[in-house]
C-alpha positions as CSV (number, residue, x, y, z in Angstrom):
1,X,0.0,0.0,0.0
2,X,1.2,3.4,-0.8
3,X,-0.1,6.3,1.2
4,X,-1.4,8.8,-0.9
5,X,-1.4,12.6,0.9
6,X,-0.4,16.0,-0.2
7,X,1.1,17.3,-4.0
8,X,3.0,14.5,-5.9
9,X,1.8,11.3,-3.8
10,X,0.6,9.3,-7.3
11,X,4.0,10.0,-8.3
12,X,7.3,8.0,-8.0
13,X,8.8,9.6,-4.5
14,X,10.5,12.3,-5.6
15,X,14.4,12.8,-5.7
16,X,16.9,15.2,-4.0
17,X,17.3,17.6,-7.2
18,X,12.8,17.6,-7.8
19,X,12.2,18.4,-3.8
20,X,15.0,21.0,-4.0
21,X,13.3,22.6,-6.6
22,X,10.0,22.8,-5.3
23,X,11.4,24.4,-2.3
24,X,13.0,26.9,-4.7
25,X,9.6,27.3,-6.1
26,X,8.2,28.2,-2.4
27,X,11.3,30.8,-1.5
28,X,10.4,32.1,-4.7
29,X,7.2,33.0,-3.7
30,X,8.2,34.4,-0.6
31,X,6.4,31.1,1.6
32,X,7.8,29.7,5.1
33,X,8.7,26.4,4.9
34,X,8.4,23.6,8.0
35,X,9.5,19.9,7.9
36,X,7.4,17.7,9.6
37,X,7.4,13.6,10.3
38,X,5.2,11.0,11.5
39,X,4.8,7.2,11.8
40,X,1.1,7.0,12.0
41,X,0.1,8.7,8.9
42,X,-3.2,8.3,9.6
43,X,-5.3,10.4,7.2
44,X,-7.1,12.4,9.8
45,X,-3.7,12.8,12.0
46,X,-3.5,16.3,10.0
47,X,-1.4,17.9,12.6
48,X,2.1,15.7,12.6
49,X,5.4,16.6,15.0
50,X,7.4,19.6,13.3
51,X,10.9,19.3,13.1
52,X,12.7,21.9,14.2
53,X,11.2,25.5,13.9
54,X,9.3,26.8,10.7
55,X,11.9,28.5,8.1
56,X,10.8,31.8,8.1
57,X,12.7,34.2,5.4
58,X,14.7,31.3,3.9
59,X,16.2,32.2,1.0
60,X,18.5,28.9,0.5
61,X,16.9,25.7,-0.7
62,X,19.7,24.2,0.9
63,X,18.9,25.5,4.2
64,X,15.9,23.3,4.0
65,X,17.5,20.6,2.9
66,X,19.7,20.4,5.8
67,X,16.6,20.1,7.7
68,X,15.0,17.5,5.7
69,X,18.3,15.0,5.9
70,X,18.8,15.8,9.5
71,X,14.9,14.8,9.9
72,X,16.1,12.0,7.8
73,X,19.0,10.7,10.1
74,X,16.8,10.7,13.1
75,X,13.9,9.2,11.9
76,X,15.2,6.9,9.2
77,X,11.8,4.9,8.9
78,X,9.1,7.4,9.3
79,X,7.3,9.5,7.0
80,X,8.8,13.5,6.4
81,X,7.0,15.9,4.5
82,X,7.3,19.6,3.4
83,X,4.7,22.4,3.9
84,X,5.1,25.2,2.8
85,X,2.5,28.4,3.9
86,X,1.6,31.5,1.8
87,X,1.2,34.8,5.1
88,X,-0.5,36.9,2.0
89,X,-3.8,38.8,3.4
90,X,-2.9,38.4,6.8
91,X,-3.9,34.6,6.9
92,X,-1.6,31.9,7.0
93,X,-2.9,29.2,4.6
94,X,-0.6,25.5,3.6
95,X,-0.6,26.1,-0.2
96,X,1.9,22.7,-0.9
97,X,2.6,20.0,1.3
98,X,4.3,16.9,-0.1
99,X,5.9,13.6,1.5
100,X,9.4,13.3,1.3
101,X,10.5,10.3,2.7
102,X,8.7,6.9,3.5
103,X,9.2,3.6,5.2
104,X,10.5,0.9,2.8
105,X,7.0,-1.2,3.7
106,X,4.1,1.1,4.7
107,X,2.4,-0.5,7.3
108,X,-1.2,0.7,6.0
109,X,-4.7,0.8,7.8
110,X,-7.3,-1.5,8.4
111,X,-11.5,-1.1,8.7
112,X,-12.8,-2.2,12.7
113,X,-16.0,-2.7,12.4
114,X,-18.7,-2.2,15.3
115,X,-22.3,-3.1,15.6
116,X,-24.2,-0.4,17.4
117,X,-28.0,-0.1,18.4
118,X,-30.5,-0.5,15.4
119,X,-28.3,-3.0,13.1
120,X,-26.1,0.3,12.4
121,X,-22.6,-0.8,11.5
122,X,-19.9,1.3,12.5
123,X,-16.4,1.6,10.5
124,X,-12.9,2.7,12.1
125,X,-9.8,3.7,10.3
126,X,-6.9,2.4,12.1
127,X,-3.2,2.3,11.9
128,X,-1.0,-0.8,11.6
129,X,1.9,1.6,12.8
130,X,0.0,2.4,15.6
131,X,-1.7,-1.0,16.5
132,X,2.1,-2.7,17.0
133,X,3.5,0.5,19.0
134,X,0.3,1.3,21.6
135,X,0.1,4.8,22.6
136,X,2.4,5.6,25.2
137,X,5.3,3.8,23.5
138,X,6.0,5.7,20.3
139,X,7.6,8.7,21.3
């Protein structure tokens, strides 16, 4: 299973060279930039642990890309993406955010199903990730 979130997820992962030159794209239009990783990548779990601080006023790619190998190094089988906001009319709004690194085998999700009153059927989302590291034990 391949997780599918963000810009560029129904594409091969993307190199070095292609993510340094979306984050080129964002400097060049004057957006902050923040690394962030995960290892439940749970399609609801919007808000995953940033990496460092937001890179405000960045205007080297490879100042980013520091961050991104550093976030690499220390979580070698998680999942790293790249956001990048646009401040313009006094609102802060993600305008890309694409994955840069994932585990070799991507645990996926599985449906827990729940009978409730009235025959109504209730359906979960769950985590593999999650369901082999209980809460509590993760971080």
């Amino acid at each position: 299973m391949r997780l599918t979130q963000g810009c560029f997820s129904f594409l091969p992962d993307l190199t070095d060279d292609q993510i340094k030159k979306q984050i080129d794209y964002a400097i060049s239009n004057g957006w902050a930039i923040s690394v962030e990783w995960t290892d439940d990548p749970h399609p609801r779990n919007t808000y995953w642990e940033l990496w460092g601080l937001p890179l405000f006023d960045i205007k080297d790619p490879s100042a980013v890309m520091y961050e991104i190998t550093e976030c690499r190094r220390v979580n070698p089988e998680g999942y790293i993406k790249v956001n990048a906001f646009d401040a313009g009319q006094g609102t802060e709004s993600c305008v890309m955010s694409y994955i840069v690194q994932r585990p070799k085998e991507e645990p996926g999700f599985y449906l827990d199903r729940t009978e409730t009153a009235g025959r109504f059927v209730q359906y979960t989302l769950k985590s593999y990730s999650t369901q082999n590291k209980p809460e509590g034990t993760r971080y």
